[in-house]
N, C-alpha and C positions, 0 to 999 in steps of 0.2 A: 504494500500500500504505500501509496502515500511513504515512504519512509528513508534515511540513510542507515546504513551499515558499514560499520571496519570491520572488514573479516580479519583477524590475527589469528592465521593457524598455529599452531606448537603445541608440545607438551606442558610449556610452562602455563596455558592458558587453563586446561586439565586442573591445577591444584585451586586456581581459582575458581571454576565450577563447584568444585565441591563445597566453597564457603559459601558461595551464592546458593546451593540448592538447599540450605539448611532450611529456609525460610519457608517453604510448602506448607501450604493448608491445605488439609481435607475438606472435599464438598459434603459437607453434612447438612446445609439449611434444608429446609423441606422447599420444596418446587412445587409448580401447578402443573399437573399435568393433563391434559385434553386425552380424550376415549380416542381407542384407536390403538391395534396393537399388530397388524399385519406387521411380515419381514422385511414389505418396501419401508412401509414406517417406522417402525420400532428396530430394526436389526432380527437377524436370525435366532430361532428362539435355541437352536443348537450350541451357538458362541453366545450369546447373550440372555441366553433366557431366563425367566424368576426363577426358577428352577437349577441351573445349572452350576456349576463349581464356580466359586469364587473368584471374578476377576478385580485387579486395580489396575486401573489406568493412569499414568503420571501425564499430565497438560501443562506442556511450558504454555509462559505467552508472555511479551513486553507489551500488555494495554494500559499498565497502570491502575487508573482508578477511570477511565472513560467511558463510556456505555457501551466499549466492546466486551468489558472484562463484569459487567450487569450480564451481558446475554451470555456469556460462556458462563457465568456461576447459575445462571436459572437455566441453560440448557443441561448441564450434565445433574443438576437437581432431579429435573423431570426425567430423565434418560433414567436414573438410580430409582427414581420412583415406579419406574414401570417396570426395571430389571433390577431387582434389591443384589443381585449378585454383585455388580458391576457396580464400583464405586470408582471415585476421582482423586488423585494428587494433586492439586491445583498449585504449580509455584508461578507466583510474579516475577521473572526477572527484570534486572536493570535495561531499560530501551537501550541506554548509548551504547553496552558491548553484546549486546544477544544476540547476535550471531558468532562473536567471535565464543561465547561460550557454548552454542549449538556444535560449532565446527569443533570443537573440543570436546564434547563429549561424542559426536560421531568418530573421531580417532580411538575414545577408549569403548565405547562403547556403552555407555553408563547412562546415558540423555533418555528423554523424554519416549512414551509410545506416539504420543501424538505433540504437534510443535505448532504453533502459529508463524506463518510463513508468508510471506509475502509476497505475490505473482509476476508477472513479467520478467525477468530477466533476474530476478533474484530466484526464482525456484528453478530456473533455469542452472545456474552457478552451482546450487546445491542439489542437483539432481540426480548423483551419484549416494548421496544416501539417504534419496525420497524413495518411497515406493509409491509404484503405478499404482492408481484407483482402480484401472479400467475394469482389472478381473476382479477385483472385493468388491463394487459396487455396485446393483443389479443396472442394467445400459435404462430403463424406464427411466431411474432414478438419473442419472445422470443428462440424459434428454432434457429434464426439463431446467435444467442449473445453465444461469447465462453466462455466456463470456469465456467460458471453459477455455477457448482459444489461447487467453494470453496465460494459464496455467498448467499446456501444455508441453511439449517437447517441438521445436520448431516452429511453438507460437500455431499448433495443429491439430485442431481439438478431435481430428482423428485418434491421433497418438497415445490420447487415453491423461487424463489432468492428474499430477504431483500435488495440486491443493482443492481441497473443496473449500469454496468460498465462505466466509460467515453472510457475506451483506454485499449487497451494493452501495458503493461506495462515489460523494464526491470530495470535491476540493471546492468551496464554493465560498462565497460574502454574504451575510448575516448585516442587516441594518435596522434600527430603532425607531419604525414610520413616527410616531412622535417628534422623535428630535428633529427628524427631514423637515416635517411638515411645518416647525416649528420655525425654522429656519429659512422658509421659503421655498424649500428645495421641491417641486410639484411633479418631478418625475424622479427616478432610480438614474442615474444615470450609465448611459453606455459609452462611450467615450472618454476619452483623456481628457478634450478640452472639459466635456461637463462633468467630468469630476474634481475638476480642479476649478471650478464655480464655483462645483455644490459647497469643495474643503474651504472656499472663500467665506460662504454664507453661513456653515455650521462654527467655521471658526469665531465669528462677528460674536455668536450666541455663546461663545465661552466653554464647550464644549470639543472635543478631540477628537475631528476627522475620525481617522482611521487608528485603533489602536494596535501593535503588534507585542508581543510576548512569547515567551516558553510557556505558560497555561497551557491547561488542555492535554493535549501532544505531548509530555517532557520528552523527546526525541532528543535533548542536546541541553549546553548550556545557554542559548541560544533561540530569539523564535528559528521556526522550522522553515527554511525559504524556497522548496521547493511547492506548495502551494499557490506562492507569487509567480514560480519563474515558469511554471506549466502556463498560467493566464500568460503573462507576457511571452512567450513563445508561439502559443494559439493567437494572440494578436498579431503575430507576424508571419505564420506561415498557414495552410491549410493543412491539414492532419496527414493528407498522404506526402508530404514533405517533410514530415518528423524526422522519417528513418536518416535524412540527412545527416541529421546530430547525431545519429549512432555512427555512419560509417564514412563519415567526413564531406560529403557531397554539398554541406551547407557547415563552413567553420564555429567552430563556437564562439571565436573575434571577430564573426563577419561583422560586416559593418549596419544591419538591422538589428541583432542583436544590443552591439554596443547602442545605437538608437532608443531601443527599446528601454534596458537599464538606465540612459541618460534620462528620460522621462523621469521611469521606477522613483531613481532617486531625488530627484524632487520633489519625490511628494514630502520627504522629512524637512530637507531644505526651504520650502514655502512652508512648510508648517502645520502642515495635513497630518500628521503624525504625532505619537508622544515623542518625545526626547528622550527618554533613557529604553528605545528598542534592543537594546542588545541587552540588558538587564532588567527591564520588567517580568513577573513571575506573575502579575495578578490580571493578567491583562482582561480577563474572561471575568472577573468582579469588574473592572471600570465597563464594561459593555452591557451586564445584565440589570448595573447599577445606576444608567444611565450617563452615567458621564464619559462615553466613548459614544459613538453614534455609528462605527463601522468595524466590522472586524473580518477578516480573509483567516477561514478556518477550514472545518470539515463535517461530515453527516456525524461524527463520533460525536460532536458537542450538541444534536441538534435539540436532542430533550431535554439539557440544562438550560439551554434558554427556552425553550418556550414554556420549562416549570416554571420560571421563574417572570419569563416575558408575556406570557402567555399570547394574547395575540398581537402584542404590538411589536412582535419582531416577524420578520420577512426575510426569505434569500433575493441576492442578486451574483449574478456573474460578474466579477469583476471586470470592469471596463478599461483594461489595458491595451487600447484599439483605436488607431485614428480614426475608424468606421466603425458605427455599430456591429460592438462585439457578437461574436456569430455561432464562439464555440464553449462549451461546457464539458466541464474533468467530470467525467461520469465513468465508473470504471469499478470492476469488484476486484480493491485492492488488497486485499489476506481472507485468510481463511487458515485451517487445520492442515496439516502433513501428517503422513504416517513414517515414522524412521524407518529405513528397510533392517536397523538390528533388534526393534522391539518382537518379545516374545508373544503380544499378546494383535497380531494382524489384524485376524478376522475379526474380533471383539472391536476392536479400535474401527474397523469400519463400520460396522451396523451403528456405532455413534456419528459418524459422518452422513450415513443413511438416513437416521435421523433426523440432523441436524436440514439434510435436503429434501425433508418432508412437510406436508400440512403445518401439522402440529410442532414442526419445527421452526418455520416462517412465521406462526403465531407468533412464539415467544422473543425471537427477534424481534419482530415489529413490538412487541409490547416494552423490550428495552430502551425504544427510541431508533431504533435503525431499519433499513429497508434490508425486506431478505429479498437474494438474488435468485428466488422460484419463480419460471415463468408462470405465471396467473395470478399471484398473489399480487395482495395491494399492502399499502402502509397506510396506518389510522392517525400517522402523525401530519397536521395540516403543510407545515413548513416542509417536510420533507417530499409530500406530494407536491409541492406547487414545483421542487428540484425536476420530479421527476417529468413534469411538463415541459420545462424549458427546452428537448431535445421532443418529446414525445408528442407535443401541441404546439410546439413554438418555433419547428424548423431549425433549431439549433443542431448544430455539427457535434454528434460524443468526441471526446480527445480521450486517450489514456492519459491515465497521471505520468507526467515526464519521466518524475525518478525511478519510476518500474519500467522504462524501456530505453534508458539509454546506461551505458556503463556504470559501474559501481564505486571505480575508479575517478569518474568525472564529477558522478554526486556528492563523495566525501570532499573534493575540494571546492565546489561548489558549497557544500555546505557551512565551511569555512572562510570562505569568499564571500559570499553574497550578501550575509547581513549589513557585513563589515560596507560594500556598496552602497546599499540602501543609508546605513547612517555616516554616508559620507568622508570616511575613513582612509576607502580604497576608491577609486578610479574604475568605472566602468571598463574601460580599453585595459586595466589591470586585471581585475577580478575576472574580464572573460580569456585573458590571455593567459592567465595560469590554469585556466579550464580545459584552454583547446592543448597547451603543455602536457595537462594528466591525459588527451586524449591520443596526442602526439608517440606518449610514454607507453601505449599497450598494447603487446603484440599484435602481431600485422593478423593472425586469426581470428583476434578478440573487436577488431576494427574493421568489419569485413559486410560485405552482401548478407551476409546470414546471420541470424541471431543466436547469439550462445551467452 
C-alpha cells in the first residue's frame, strides 16, 4: 500500500526480530459474527473446522492503531468464533523496519503464518517466500477479489495472487465544508491556481490551509510523501505513462516533474501549510478539531473523521493539475500473505477465504474501510462518495506510485521529498538524487518488465 520499506537483509536483523516479537497479543475479544458457515465462507471445515485439532495462527502486521489493525482484530474475532479451534497471535510490529524484520525471519524461519504485505512491486521482491493462493483458495472465491493483477507475478492475475487484499484502498484529501464555506471558498477546488485562492481565503480566516504530519500512517519520522507525489505525478502524466518512472522512458529530473514539485513546494512557502511539516505528530487532531481545513491522507483514517466530523467533512482529489485534475489513487494497496515456511497453509487460507467473503466484506466495511469484493458496497458516506469519483465521475484509477515503481527510488524519495516540500532541498535536488537511486539499480531491476 501506500507505503516505504528498507529491506536490511542479514542475520544480525534475526536477533532483532526476536525482541520485537515479544510484544504479541492474542485475539481473544469476542467478535460479531454473521450466519453463514459454507467452505467458500468460513474455510474448510477439515483444516478449520469447530471440531478439528487445534490451530494458532501468528499475524504480523505494521497498521499501528489505524482502522486496518480494527478490521484485522474483528476479522480473526469472528473467524475464532465460528472455528473455536483456530485462534490468532496478533503482533504489531514497528512500520519503519517490517520488512526488514519479515526478511529476517524468512532467512530463519521463525516469522509469521500469515504477514501483511503490500502489492505491487513489493510482493513482487518478496515472492520467493510468499506462497501462491491460487491452489489454497477455491478460483469462485478468488473471481470475485479486485485488482488481483497488481498482487500477482508479472502484475498477471492469471498467475495466481501472493496477497489477498484487506480493502480497497485510496490516497485521497479530506476537507472541513464549514471552514471552505466559511471562507468563501464555493467550490472544492481542482486546480493549482484554485487552490492557491482557496489557501488565500482560508488563510485570511486564520485557519491552516493544508495540514501535513506523521499522524495517522506512523510510516517514518516524517509525514509520509508519497500520497502527495502519486497526485503530483497523475497531474503530469496519464496513467499509461507511469511505467516511464519505472524503466527510465520519463527521468525522475525530467523537467515536469521538477515543475510539478516547484508548485508542490509553494504551497508551505505562501503559507498554505503549517510550519513545522517535518515535525508535526498531531496533525489529524488540528483537522478533526477544526483548525486545519485540508489534509492529503488515506481510506485508513476515513472513520476517524467522520466519528468525529460526522458530516461536515468531504473527500476531494487533490488538485495538483494545471487542468482539472482527472485522476484518482484508487488501488487495493495490502492485504495478508501466507509464508511459504508456515506449518499451518491450508488453515491460514480458509482465513483468507474468509476474509474474501460476505461476511467478511461486512466486517471490513463496519471498521470504516471499503472491502475489495466485487458486489459489495461501503455504509460509510465519505468513503462512497471516493468510490464515485472514478465510478460516476469519469475519473482515471492510478495505482499508488510507491507500489509500482522501485523500492530503491521510494526510500530516497522518502527522504527527499518532505525535506522539498519545506523548502530545505531544491526540487532539481530532491528529484536528482531520485533519478541517482534509479541510475544505481541493476540494469534487470530497471527494465520493460516488472520485478
Amino acid at each position: 500500500m501506500r507505503r516505504a520499506a528498507l529491506v536490511v537483509a542479514g542475520i544480525a536483523a534475526a536477533a532483532l526480530l526476536a525482541a520485537c516479537s515479544s510484544g504479541s497479543s492474542t485475539a481473544t475479544d469476542t467478535g460479531a459474527a454473521a450466519a453463514g458457515s459454507s467452505a467458500a465462507a468460513g474455510g474448510s471445515a477439515a483444516a478449520s473446522g469447530d471440531r478439528g485439532a487445534p490451530v494458532k495462527l501468528t499475524l504480523w502486521h505494521n497498521y499501528g492503531t489505524e482502522q486496518n489493525a480494527t478490521a484485522t482484530k474483528a476479522l480473526t474475532d469472528a473467524y475464532t468464533a465460528k472455528h473455536p479451534n483456530v485462534t490468532f497471535d496478533i503482533v504489531a510490529q514497528p512500520g519503519d523496519n517490517y520488512f526488514s524484520l519479515l526478511q529476517a525471519a524468512a532467512v530463519s524461519q521463525t516469522g509469521p503464518d500469515l504477514a501483511v504485505m503490500w502489492t505491487g512491486l513489493f510482493d513482487l521482491k518478496y515472492k520467493d517466500w510468499l506462497t501462491n493462493l491460487k491452489d489454497l483458495i477455491p478460483a469462485e472465491t478468488l473471481a470475485k477479489v479486485q485488482g488481483l493483477e497488481w498482487m500477482s507475478p508479472d502484475f498477471n492475475k492469471d498467475n495466481g495472487p501472493l496477497v489477498m487484499p484487506l480493502e480497497r484502498q485510496f490516497y485521497i484529501g479530506f476537507y472541513n465544508k464549514k471552514l471552505l464555506a466559511d471562507a468563501g471558498v464555493t467550490a472544492v477546488p481542482s486546480t493549482w491556481d484554485e487552490l492557491f485562492a482557496a489557501c488565500d481565503k482560508l488563510k485570511a480566516t486564520g485557519v491552516t490551509p493544508i495540514v501535513y504530519g506523521n499522524g495517522g500512517q506512523s510510516l517514518g519520522a516524517t509525514f509520509y510523501p508519497w500520497y502527495d507525489m502519486s497526485y503530483l505525478m497523475s497531474g503530469a502524466y496519464p496513467v499509461d505513462k507511469w511505467k516511464g518512472l519505472y524503466d527510465g522512458t520519463i527521468a525522475w529530473d525530467a523537467p515536469a516533474n521538477v515543475d510539478q514539485l516547484t508548485k508542490w513546494a509553494s504551497l508551505k512557502s505562501k503559507g498554505c501549510t503549517n510550519d513545522d511539516i517535518l515535525t508535526k505528530t498531531n496533525n489529524l487532531d488540528d483537522f478533526t478539531s477544526g483548525k486545519a481545513a485540508m489534509i492529503i491522507d488515506g481510506t485508513w483514517d476515513t472513520q476517524k473523521f467522520t466519528d468525529v466530523m460526522k458530516d461536515n467533512v468531504a473527500a476531494f482529489v487533490p488538485p495538483f493539475s494545471t487542468t482539472p485534475a482527472k485522476g484518482v489513487i484508487e488501488y487495493p494497496g495490502d492485504g495478508f500473505s501466507i509464508t511459504k515456511y508456515s506449518k499451518n497453509q491450508q488453515a491460514a487460507a480458509d482465513f483468507l477465504t474468509f476474509l474474501a467473503s460476505p461476511e467478511g466484506a461486512a466486517i471490513v466495511d463496519k471498521a470504516g474501510l471499503i472491502p475489495d469484493l466485487e458486489g459489495t458496497t461501503t455504509t460509510n458516506p465519505v468513503n462512497e462518495q471516493m468510490l464515485g469519483f472514478a465510478a460516476d465521475g469519469g475519473m482515471t484509477r492510478y495505482p499508488m506510485l510507491d507500489n509500482v515503481v522501485q523500492g530503491d527510488v521510494v526510500d530516497v524519495g522518502n527522504k527527499m521529498l518532505p525535506s522539498v516540500l519545506d523548502g530545505s532541498t531544491t526540487p532539481q535536488d530532491g528529484l536528482s538524487q531520485m533519478a541517482a537511486a534509479w541510475q544505481s539499480l541493476p540494469e534487470e531491476a530497471r527494465g520493460a518488465n516488472y520485478q
